[in-house]
FIROMI-587076 format. One record per residue (C-alpha): x, y, z; residue in one letter; residue number from 1. Coordinates in steps of 0.25 Angstrom, whole numbers, plus 5000, padded with zeros to 4 digits. Layout:
BEGIN
+------+------+------+------+-----+
!   c1 !   c2 !   c3 ! code ! pos !
+------+------+------+------+-----+
!    X !    Y !    Z !    A ! NUM !
...
+------+------+------+------+-----+
This chain:
BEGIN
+------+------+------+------+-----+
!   c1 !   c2 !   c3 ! code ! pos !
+------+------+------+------+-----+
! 4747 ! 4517 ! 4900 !    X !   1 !
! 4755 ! 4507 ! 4892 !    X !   2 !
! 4760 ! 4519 ! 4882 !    X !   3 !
! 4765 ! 4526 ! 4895 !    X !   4 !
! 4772 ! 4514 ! 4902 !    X !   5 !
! 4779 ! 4512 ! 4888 !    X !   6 !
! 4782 ! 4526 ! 4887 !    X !   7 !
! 4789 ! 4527 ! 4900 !    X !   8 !
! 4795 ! 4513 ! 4899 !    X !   9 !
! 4803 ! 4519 ! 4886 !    X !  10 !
! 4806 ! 4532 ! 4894 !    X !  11 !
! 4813 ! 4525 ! 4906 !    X !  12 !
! 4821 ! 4515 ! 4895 !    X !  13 !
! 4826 ! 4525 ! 4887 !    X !  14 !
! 4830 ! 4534 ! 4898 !    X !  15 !
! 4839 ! 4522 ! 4904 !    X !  16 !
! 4845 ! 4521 ! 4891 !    X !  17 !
! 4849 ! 4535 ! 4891 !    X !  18 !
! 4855 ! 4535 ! 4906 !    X !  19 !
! 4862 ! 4521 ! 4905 !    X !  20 !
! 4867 ! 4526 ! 4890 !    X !  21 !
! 4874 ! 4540 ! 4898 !    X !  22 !
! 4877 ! 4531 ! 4911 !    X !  23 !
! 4884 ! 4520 ! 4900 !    X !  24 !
! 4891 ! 4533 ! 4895 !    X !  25 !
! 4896 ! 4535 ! 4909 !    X !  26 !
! 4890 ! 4547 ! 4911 !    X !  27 !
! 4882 ! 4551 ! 4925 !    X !  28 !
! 4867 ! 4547 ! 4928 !    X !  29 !
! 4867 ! 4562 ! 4931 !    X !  30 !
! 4872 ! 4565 ! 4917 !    X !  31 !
! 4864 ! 4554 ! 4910 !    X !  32 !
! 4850 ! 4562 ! 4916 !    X !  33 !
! 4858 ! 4573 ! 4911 !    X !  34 !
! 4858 ! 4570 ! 4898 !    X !  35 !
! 4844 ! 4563 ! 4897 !    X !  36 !
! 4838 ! 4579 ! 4902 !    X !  37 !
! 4846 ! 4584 ! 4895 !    X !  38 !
! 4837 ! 4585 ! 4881 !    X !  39 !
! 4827 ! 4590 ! 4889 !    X !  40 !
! 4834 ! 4602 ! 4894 !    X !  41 !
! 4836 ! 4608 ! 4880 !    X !  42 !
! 4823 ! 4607 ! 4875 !    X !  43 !
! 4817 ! 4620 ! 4869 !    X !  44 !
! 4802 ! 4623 ! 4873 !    X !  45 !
! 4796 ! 4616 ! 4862 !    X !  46 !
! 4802 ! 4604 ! 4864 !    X !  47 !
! 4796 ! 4604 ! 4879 !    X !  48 !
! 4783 ! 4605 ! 4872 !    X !  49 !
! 4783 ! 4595 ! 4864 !    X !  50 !
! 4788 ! 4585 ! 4874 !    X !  51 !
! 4778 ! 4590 ! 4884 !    X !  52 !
! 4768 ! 4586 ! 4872 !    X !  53 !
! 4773 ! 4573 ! 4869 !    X !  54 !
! 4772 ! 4569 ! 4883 !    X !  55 !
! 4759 ! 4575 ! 4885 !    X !  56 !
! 4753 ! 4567 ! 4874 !    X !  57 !
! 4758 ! 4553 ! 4878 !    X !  58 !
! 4755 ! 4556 ! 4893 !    X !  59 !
! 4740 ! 4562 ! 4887 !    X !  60 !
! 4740 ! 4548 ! 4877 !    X !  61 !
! 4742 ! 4540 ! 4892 !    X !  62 !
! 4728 ! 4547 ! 4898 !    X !  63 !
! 4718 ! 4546 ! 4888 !    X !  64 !
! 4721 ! 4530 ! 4887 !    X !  65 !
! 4719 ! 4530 ! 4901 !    X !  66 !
! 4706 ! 4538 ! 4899 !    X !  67 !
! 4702 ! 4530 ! 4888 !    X !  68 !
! 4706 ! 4517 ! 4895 !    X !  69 !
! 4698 ! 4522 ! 4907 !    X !  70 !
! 4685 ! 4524 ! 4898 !    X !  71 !
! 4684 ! 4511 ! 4892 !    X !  72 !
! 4686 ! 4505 ! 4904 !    X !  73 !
! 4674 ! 4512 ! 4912 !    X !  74 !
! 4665 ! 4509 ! 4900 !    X !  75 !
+------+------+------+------+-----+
């Protein structure tokens, strides 16, 4: 759980960077989410795949420690 609470901890920090960076640029909140889509909107199929695996293995990472965790502590 630690690993996940720090994942999304450095998520939300550096997506605030990246909107007060635009909104210091004096662009619009709506273009500054604009802009932080926007590299997913021109990704090619392969690159869908392997974020989707990236994501799949921390999130699968997350559920055998718990399992594991849940284990030891039934024996």
């Amino acid at each position: 759980m630690k690993i996940l609470g720090i994942f999304l901890m450095i998520l939300f920090c550096s997506v605030s960077l990246v909107i007060l960076l635009d909104l210091s640029m004096n662009f619009s909140l709506s273009q500054s989410l604009s802009h932080l889509i926007n590299p997913f909107r021109v990704m090619d199929a392969g690159e869908y795949v392997m974020l989707t695996g990236l994501f799949l293995i921390v999130i699968s990472h997350q559920i055998i420690m718990i399992i594991k965790s849940k284990s030891n502590r039934s024996n």
